[in-house]
FIKE-462411 format. One record per residue (C-alpha): y, z, x. Coordinates in steps of 0.1 Angstrom, whole numbers, padded with zeros to 4 digits, always signed. Each point is the difference from the previous one (the first is absolute). Layout:
REM FIKE-462411
YZX;...
***
This chain:
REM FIKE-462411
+0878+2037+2130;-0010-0001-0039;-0010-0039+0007;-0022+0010+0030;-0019+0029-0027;-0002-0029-0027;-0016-0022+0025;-0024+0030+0010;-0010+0000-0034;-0034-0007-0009;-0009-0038-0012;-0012+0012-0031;+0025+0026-0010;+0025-0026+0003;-0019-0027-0022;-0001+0030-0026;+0034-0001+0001;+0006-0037-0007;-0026+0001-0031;+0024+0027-0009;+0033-0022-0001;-0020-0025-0012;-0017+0023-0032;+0036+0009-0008;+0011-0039-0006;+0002-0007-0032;-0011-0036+0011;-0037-0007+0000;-0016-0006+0034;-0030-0015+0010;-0016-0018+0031;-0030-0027-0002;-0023-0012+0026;-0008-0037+0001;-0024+0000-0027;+0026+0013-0024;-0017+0038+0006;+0024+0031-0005;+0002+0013+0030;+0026+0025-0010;+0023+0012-0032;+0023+0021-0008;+0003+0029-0026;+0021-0017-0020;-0020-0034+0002;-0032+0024-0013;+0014+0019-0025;+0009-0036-0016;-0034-0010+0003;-0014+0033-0015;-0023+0010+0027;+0002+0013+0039;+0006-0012+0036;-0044+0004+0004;-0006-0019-0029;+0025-0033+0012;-0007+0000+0032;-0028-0032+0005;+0007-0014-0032;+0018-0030-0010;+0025-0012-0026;-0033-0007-0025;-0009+0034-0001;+0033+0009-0020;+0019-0031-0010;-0016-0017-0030;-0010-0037+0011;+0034-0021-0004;+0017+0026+0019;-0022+0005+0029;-0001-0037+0003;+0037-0002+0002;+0002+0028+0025;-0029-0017+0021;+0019-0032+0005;+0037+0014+0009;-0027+0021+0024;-0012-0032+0017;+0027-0017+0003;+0020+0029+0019;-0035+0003+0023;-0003-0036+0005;+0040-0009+0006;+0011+0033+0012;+0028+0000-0018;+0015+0026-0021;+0003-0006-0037;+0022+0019-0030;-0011-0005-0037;+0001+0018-0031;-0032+0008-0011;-0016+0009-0034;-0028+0023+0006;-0029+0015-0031;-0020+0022+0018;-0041-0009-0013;+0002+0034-0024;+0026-0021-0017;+0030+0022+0006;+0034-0009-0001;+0014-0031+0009;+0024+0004+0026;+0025-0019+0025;+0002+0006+0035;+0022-0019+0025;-0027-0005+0024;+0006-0004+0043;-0030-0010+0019;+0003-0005+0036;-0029-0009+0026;-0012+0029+0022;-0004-0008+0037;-0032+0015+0026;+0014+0006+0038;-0009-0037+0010;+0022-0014-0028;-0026-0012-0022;+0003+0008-0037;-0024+0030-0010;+0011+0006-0034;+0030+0005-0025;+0022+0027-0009;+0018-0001-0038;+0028+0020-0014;+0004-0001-0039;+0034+0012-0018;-0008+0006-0036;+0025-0023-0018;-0013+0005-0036;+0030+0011-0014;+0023-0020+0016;-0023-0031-0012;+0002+0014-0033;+0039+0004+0001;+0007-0034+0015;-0024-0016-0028;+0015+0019-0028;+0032-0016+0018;-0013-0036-0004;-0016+0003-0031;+0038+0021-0016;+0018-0031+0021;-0025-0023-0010;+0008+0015-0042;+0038-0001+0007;+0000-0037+0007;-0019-0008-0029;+0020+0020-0018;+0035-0016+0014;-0018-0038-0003;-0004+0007-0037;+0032+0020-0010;+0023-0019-0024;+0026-0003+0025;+0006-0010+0035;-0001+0026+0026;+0011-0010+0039;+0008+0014+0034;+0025-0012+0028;+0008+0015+0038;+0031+0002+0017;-0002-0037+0007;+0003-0008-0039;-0037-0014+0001;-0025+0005-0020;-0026+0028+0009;-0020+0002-0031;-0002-0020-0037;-0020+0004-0026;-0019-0028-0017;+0030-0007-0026;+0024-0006+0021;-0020-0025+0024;-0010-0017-0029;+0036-0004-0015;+0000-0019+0034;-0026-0022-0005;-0018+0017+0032;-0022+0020+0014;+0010+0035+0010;-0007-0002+0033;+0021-0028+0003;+0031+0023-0012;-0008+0024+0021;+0023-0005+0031;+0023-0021-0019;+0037+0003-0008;+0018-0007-0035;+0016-0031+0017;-0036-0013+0004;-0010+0003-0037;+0027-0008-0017;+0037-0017-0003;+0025+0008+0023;+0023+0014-0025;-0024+0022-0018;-0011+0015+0038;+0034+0005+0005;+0006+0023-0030;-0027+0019+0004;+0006+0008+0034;+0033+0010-0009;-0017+0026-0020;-0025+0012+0028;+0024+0003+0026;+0018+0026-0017;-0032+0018-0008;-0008-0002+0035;+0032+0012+0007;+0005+0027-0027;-0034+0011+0000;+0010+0007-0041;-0026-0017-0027;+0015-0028-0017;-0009-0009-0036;+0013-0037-0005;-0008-0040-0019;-0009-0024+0028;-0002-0038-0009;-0030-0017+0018;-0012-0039-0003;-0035+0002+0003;-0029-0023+0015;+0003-0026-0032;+0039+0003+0005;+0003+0022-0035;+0030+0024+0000;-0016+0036-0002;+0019+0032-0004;-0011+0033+0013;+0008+0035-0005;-0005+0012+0031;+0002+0039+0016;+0004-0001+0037;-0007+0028+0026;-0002+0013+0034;-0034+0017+0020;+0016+0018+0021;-0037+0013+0012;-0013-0042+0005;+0024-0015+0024;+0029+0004-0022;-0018-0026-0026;+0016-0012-0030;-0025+0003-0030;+0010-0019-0029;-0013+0002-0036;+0010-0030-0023;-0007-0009-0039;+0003-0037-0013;+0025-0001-0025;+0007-0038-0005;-0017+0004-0037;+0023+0034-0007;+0031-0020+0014;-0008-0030-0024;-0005+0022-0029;+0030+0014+0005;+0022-0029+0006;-0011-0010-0037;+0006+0028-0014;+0032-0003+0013;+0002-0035-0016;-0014+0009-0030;+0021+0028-0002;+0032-0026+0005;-0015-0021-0023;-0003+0035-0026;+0034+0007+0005;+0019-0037-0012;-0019-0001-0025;+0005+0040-0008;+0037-0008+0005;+0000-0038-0010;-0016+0012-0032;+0024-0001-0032;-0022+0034-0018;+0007+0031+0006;-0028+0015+0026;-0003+0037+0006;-0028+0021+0024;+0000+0031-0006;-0024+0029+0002;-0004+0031-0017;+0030+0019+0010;+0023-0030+0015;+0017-0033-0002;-0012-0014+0031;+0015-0037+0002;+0012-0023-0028;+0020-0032+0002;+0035-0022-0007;-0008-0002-0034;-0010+0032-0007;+0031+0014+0015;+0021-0028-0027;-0025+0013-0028;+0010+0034+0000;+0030+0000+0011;-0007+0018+0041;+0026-0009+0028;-0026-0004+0028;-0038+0011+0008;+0012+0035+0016;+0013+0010-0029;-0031-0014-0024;-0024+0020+0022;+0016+0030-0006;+0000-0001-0037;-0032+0011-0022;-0020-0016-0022;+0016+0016-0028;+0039-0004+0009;-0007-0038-0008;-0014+0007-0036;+0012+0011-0034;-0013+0037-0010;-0019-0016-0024;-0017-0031-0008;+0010-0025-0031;-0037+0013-0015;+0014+0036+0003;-0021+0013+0025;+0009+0017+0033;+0011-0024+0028;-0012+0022+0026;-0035+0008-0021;-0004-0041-0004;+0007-0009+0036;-0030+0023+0009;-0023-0011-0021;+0009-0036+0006;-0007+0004+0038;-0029+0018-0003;-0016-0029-0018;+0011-0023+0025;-0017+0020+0026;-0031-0001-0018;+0001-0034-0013;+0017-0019+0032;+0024-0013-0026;+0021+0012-0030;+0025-0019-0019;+0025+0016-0024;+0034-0005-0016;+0025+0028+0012;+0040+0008-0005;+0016+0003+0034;+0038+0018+0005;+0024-0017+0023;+0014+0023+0019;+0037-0008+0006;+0007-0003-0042;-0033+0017-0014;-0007-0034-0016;-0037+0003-0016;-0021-0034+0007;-0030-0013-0014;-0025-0009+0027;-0038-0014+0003;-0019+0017+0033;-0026-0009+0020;-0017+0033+0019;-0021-0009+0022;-0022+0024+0024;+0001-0001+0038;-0001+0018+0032;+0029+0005+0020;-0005+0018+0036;-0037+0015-0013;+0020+0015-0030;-0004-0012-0038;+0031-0018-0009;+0010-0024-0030;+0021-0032-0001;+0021-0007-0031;+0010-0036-0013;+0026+0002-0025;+0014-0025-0019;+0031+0006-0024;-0009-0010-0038;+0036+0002-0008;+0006-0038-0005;-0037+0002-0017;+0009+0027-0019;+0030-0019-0013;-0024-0033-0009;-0025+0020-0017;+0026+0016-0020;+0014-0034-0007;-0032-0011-0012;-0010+0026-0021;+0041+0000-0013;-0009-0036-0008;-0036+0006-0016;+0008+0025-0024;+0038+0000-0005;+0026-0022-0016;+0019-0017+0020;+0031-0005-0019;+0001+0038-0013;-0022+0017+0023;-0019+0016-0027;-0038-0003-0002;-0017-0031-0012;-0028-0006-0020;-0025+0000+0026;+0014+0039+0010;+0004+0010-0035;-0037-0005-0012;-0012+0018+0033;+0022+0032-0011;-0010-0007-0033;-0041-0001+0011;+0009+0034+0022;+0018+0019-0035;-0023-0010-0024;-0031+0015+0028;+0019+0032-0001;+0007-0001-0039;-0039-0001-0002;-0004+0032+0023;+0026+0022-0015;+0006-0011-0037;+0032-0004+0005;+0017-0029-0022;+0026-0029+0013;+0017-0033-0011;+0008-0034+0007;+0037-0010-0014;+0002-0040+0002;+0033-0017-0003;+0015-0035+0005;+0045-0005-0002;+0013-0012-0028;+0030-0022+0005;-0009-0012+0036;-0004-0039-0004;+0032-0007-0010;+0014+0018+0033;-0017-0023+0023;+0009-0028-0020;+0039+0009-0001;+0004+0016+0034;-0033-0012+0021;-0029+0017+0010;+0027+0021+0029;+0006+0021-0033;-0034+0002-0012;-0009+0012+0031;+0030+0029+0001;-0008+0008-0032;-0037+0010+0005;+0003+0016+0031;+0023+0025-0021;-0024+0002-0027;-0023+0012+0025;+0024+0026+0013;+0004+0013-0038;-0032+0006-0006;-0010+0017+0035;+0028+0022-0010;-0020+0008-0032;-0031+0011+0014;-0017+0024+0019;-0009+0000+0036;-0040+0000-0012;+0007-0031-0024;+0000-0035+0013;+0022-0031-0013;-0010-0035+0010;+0008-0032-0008;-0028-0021-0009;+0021-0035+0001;+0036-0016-0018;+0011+0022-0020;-0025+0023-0009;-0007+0035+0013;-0025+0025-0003;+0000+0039+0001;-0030+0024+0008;+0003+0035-0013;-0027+0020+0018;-0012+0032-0018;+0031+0012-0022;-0015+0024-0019;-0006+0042+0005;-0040-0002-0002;-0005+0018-0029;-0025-0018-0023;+0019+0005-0034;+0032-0007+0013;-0011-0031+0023;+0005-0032-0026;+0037+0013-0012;+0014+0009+0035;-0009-0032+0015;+0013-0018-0030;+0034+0019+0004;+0000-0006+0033;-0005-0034+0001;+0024-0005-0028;+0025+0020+0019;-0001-0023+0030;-0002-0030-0021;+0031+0008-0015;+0021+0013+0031;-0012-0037+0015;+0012-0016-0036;+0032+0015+0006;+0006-0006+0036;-0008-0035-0003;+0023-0006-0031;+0034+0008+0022;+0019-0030+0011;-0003-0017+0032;+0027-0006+0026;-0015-0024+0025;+0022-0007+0030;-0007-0037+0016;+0014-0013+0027;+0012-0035-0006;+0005-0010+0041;+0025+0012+0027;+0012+0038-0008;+0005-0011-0035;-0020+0016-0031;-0005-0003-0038;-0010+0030-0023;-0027-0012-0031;+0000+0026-0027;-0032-0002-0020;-0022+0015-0030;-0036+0006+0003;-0023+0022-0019;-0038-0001+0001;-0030+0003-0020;-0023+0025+0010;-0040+0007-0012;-0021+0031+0012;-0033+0011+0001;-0015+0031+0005;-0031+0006+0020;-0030+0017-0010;-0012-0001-0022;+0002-0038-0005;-0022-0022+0025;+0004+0012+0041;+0002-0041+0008;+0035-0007+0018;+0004-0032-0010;-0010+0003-0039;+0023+0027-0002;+0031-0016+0017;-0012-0031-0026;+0008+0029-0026;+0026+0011+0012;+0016-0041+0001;-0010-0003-0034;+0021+0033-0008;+0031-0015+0017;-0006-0037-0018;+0001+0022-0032;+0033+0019+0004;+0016-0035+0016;-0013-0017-0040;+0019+0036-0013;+0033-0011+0013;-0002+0003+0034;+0010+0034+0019;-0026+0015-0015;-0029+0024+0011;-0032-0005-0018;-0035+0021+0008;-0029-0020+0000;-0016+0025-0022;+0024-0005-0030;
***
């Protein structure tokens, strides 16, 4: 019944009621004749334009497209009226006020009188502008992101279910030696050998299957057959097709560098443990490694035990010079620090028997695991030591006696007659030669001569103070240095050194006059005792106020001792009588 009132219904009020629908699109909707002449429009399709129904109606795409527009719109126009056939575009559309751009996904279909013939065209436009805008900002982001991925430092792929390749970035086509659209499609077994496809499908397959990330080196041969190694972090989309997207660094240059470290650390430690000095690193507040001959140096059973000693448990309290080991030791490495290099002579302690060392060491600066550290090359002097001693025993000393010689007495002399000059203080020089002594080489050898002055030389050590010296000066003559014997006192000075150096003069008169047992072996276990006599004649002079020159006043103080041997012999004569 409602269809039969409907059908009653006025033409016109029903045409109302399709502009209605029609108003209430949010499409635009229009109609042209032939000539490309709005015949109709809808509310949307005018408020677009900015004007009304009246003021489109007769007009064409001129009167409000500016002129590339309305040509465009004028040819998709004629070819719908001449082919008939419907046609779907996006369009870009400025109306001639120069409003916004905007895109419409445009349908225009031909419009058909009752005979059939074509009368006009009817369009529908869908305003696509922000949908335009979202899918370009898609490109152009898309567009960024493989830019970005073709220029990262790295390679950067994507494989399907299959275990081909969906996507690769510049870098790792090119590691190829092809094109990546070439890649694209391929499988590892197509790129490279079968054993390195093998492995890293091992490795996909259980992300695959796992669906867990995977962090892991891969070995590749690449397009100029170059072993490359990768770090590589694998992963599954599950939002892509379950894709696996990989992300892989080249680390051939990182593997090589660390394969000669390792070398070069090999080679470090022979000659660290090959070497026959001592060598310690060590930082601030620990031993950190030392080697074999460190540990035989001081005396440690094995490198546990030597790293957890200190620095000071291997030293003396204090140093030979008198100073503070552990005040030394700081200042020592805090030059080396600053300098690179140090060098200094140090006393180590064993520390089984406590035994004190004399050692050279080389600090040198370096950098140990980002931290300041310092390595140690010590040498032992001991064996030096020894030499130098030797040498300097056979410079200045006798060698029959072991007193000093002449070379040794004139430096001591030189050092007392400095110090006379600074404090006024007098001394003397008491010169004597043996009397008696030829004859006991000639009867018994020069075995006896020998015996017999290394026991003068014990006598008169035993007759003199620890601040005298007594040397030998060659045969059979000796030489005494008094150094300042008198109390200071100006008035007193010329007697007091006088007595004093009589004094000792005398006591050496004396001990020198006693017979001599002299014990010589004569071969085997057997022996033979040689009792002799021997006296001497002794000359003295006292210094200042004569002449400060050491050798005129040991000339003086021959001439003294020539004088008592013309008296009679054991005699003691002053050079200033």
């Amino acid at each position: 019944m409602q269809d039969c009132d409907e059908a009653k219904r006025p033409l016109g009020s029903q045409l109302h009621a399709l502009r209605g629908v029609l108003d209430g699109l949010g499409a635009l909707i229009f109609t042209k004749d032939r000539h490309g002449i709005y015949t109709y429009a809808n509310q949307r399709f005018c408020e677009t334009l900015g004007t009304s129904l009246d003021a489109i109606i007769g007009r064409s795409s001129a009167d409000f497209f500016d002129a590339d527009t309305s040509g465009r719109l004028q040819s998709d126009d004629r070819q719908v009226l001449e082919t008939g056939c419907r046609i779907s575009r996006r369009e870009l559309r400025l109306s001639k006020d120069n409003h916004e751009q905007r895109c419409y996904l445009a349908v225009k279909a031909p419009v058909f009188d009752a005979d059939g013939h074509i009368s006009g065209l009817s369009g529908v436009l869908i305003d696509i502008t922000e949908h335009a805008r979202t899918e370009q900002q898609l490109r152009e982001n898309q567009q960024l992101l493989m830019t970005v991925l073709d220029n990262v430092d790295g390679f950067v792929f994507m494989k399907g279910p299959d275990r081909r390749y969906r996507y690769v970035n510049r870098a790792f086509a090119d590691l190829f030696l092809l094109p990546a659209e070439t890649v694209v499609g391929q499988d590892d077994n197509a790129l490279m050998r079968a054993e390195d496809a093998r492995r890293i499908r091992d490795i996909d397959d259980k992300v695959f299957a796992t669906g867990v990330p995977i962090a892991v080196e891969e070995q590749v041969t690449d397009g100029q057959g170059q072993l490359r190694h990768w770090w590589v972090k694998k992963l599954l989309l599950h939002g892509h097709g379950d894709a696996l997207l990989g992300f892989a660094t080249d680390i051939t240059e990182l593997k090589a560098a660390e394969e000669e470290l390792k070398r070069s650390e090999a080679r470090f430690r022979v000659l660290f443990e090959a070497s026959h000095e001592a060598l310690v690193v060590f930082d601030e507040a620990h031993l950190i490694d030392c080697n074999q001959s460190t540990l035989d140096l001081l005396g440690v059973p094995s490198r546990e035990a030597f790293r957890g000693l200190t620095g000071g448990m291997l030293a003396p309290r204090f140093q030979p010079c008198g100073g503070a080991s552990s005040k030394l030791a700081a200042r020592h490495m805090e030059a080396a620090r600053r300098n690179g290099h140090h060098q200094l002579e140090w006393t180590v302690q064993r520390h089984d028997n406590q035994l004190e060392i004399p050692v050279e060491v080389t600090l040198s600066a370096l950098e140990l695991d980002g931290r300041p550290a310092l390595l140690a090359t010590i040498r032992d002097l001991t064996e030096r030591k020894r030499y130098e001693e030797q040498i300097h025993q056979l410079a200045y000393y006798d060698a029959l006696t072991g007193l000093p010689n002449r070379r040794l007495f004139f430096d001591r002399l030189a050092q007392t007659l400095a110090r006379s000059q600074r404090s006024g203080r007098h001394g003397a020089i008491i010169y004597l030669d043996l009397d008696n002594f030829k004859p006991l080489n000639d009867r018994h050898g020069h075995k006896a001569g020998d015996l017999l002055l290394q026991e003068v030389a014990y006598r008169l050590s035993a007759c003199l103070r620890d601040e005298d010296t007594v040397a030998r000066l060659g045969g059979d003559e000796f030489a005494v240095l008094l150094a300042q014997i008198d109390d200071g006192q100006p008035d007193s000075q010329r007697d007091a050194t006088l007595q004093h150096a009589s004094d000792v003069a005398e006591r050496i008169r004396d001990a020198l006059a006693r017979p001599y047992v002299l014990t010589m072996n004569t071969g085997g276990a057997s022996t033979e005792q040689v009792e002799h006599h021997c006296s001497a004649s002794v000359g003295v002079t006292l210094f200042p106020p004569c002449e400060m020159d050491g050798e005129a006043m040991l000339r003086r103080a021959d001439a003294a001792m020539y004088a008592a041997k013309a008296a009679g012999r054991n005699q003691i004569r002053f050079a200033d009588e």
